[in-house]
Structure formats: C-alpha cells, structure tokens
N, C-alpha and C positions, 0 to 999 in steps of 0.2 A: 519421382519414382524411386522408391527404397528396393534395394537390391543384396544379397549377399554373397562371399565367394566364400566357400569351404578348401583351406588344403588338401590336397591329395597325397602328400609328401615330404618329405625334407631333403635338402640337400646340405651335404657334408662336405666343407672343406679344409685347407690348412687354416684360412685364415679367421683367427677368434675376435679381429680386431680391426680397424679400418684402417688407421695407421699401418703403411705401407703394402696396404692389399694391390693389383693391378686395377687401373680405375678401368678399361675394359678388358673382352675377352681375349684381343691381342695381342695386348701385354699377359697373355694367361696361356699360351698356348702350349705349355708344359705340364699347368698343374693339374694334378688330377683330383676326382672326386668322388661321393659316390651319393646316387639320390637311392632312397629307401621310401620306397611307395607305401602308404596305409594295404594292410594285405587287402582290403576291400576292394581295394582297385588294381592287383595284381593282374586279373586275369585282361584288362585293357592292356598291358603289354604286350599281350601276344602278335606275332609279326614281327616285334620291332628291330630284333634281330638283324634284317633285311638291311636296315639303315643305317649310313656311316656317320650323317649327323644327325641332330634333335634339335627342335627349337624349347627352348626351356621360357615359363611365363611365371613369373615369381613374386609374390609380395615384398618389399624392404622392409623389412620387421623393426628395425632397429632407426628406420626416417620418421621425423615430427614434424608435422606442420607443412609451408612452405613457403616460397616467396614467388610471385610473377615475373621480377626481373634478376637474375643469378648470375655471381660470378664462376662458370667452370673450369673447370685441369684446366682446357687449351687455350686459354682464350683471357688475358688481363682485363677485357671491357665486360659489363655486366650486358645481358642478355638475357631474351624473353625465354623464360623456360621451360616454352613448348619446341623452342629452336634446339634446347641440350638434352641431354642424356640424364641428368641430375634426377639422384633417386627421391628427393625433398618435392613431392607431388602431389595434387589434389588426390588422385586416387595413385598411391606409391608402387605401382607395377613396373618389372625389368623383365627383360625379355635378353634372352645367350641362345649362340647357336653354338654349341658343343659338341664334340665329338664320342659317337657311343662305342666303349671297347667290346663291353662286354654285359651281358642280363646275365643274372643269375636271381632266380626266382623274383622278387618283389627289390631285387636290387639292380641298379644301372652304375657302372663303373664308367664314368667320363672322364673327357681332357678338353683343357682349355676354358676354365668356370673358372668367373672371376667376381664369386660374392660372398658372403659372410656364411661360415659356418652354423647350420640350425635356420636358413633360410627354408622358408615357406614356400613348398611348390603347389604352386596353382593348378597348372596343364604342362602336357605334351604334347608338338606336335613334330613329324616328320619331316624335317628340310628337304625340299625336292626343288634343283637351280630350276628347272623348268616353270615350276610355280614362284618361287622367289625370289630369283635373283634379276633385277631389271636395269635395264641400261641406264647408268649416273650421267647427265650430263652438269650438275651442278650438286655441291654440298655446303653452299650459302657460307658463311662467317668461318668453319674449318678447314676450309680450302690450304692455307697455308699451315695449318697449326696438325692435323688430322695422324700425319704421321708419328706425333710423339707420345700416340697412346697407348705404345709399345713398349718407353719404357717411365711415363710417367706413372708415380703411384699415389695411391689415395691418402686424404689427413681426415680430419673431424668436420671440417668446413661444411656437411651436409647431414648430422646426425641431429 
C-alpha cells in the first residue's frame, strides 16, 4: 500500500546544523521556535490557544536511509532501532511535545524544540496528561543512561 504525507508547515529553529543541536526536547527546554503553518491550514488552529503544550509529528528532512541495529547518544552498545529514538528510519518521523506561547495567525511561538531548522511539520496535536501520559513501570536499555539527554548533544552520526 502506497501512501503520501503532505507538510502542513515548517518549523524554525536556532539550529541550522546537527552538530551540537539537543538530541532531545529536554535538553531543549529553553529554546524557542516558531512553526509557520501553510496559510491553507490556518484556520485548523483555531482553539489552540487553550493549550499549554502541542504534540509536534515531523518528518527528518535531512535522515537517509537507515540501519536495524544503531548506536544511540545513550547508550555505547548497538540496538534494535525500533527500541531508540534515532531519526535514520524506515519511515523518518519525530514526534516533540512543546510548549505553546503564543498563536498569532498562521504562526505558533514555542519552547522546548529540539530539531533542525526548516523541518517539515506533518500535524498537530493537543497534549492532554489525561490522554497521554501513562504510568512507566520500565524504559528497557535507558534506564541507567535516560537522564543525560539533558545535557548530551547531537553530531552527524545519524545524517
């Protein structure tokens, strides 16, 4: 089954380069951004106002190819990578949960995005704990490593 995604957007940030980006949004939780919607899809904003976060669902424009077993940030041993985060993927979709300042028409002013500058927005959707946040009792292989990805940051190793 052949399938397409069309952008809705883009999102703008400091970073023009991988070198030294946050490899997650934790390590981002200062930087701001700003996603510019195709005016076509302005009027889908409306409401969002309402909400202090967004889930952001984004293509990695700039990942080729990939591998099934990958070395990530946390982790020295190679792993299966459906278990990491690694943008280098069959189909190269990232997903941030961001914080929304501000709408101003076809623009969203965020904090806490941790991707390439002139990235591809897919969708938006509304973070609601009630619907998404579920009780962790295990995070498999990051258990011990999970905290450094506050202040580890990205290289090319995935481009």
């Amino acid at each position: 089954m052949e399938f397409s995604i069309t952008p809705i957007g883009t999102i703008h940030t400091p970073f023009d380069d991988l070198e030294g980006m946050p490899i997650q949004p934790s390590g981002a939780a200062q930087v701001q951004g700003t996603i510019v919607m195709d005016k076509e899809y302005e009027q889908g904003l409306n409401d969002l106002e309402g909400f202090s976060h967004i889930i952001l669902l984004y293509h990695f424009h700039r990942s080729k190819g990939y591998n099934l077993m990958v070395k990530p940030f946390l982790d020295d041993h190679k792993r299966g990578l459906f278990s990491t985060r690694a943008p280098r993927r069959p189909n190269p979709i990232g997903l941030s949960i961001v914080r929304l300042i501000k709408r101003d028409g076809n623009k969203l002013n965020i904090e806490g995005i941790d991707v390439l500058n002139g990235t591809p927005l897919i969708d938006i959707k509304p973070y609601v704990p009630g619907f998404d946040t579920k009780e962790v009792t295990s995070i498999g292989w990051l258990e011990k490593n999970h905290e450094k990805a506050i202040s580890l940051k990205s290289d090319d190793r995935f481009v």
